[in-house]
C-alpha positions in Angstrom: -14.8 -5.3 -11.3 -15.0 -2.3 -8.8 -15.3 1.3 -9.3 -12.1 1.6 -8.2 -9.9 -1.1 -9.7 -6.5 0.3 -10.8 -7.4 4.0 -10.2 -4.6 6.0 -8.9 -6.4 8.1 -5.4 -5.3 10.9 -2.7 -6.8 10.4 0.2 -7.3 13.1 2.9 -8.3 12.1 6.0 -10.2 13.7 9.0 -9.1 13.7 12.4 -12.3 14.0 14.2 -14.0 12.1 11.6 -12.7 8.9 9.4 -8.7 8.7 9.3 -6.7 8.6 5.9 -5.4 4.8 7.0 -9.1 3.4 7.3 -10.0 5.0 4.2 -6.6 3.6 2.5 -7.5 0.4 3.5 -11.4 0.7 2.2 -9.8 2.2 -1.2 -7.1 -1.0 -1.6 -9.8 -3.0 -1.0 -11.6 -1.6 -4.0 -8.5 -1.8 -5.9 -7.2 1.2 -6.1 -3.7 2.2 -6.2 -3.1 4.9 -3.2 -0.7 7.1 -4.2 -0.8 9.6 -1.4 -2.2 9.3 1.9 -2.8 11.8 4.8 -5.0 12.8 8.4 -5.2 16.3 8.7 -6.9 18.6 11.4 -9.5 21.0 9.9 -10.4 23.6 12.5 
């Protein structure tokens, strides 16, 4: 059982550092349930 099995998660992503998809990917994985997910450009 993992951490995040069947937890509902946001994920915000980093363009310069790790993008929302390859954290979306890490969090299914876990088994979580991505409800939003989203790169953004913090400057």
């Amino acid at each position: 059982m993992s951490i995040l099995s069947g937890k509902k998660v946001i994920i915000i992503g980093d363009r310069d550092g790790i993008p929302g998809p390859a954290i979306e990917e890490c969090a299914k994985t876990a088994g979580a349930d991505v409800v939003y997910s989203s790169t953004e450009c913090f400057v």
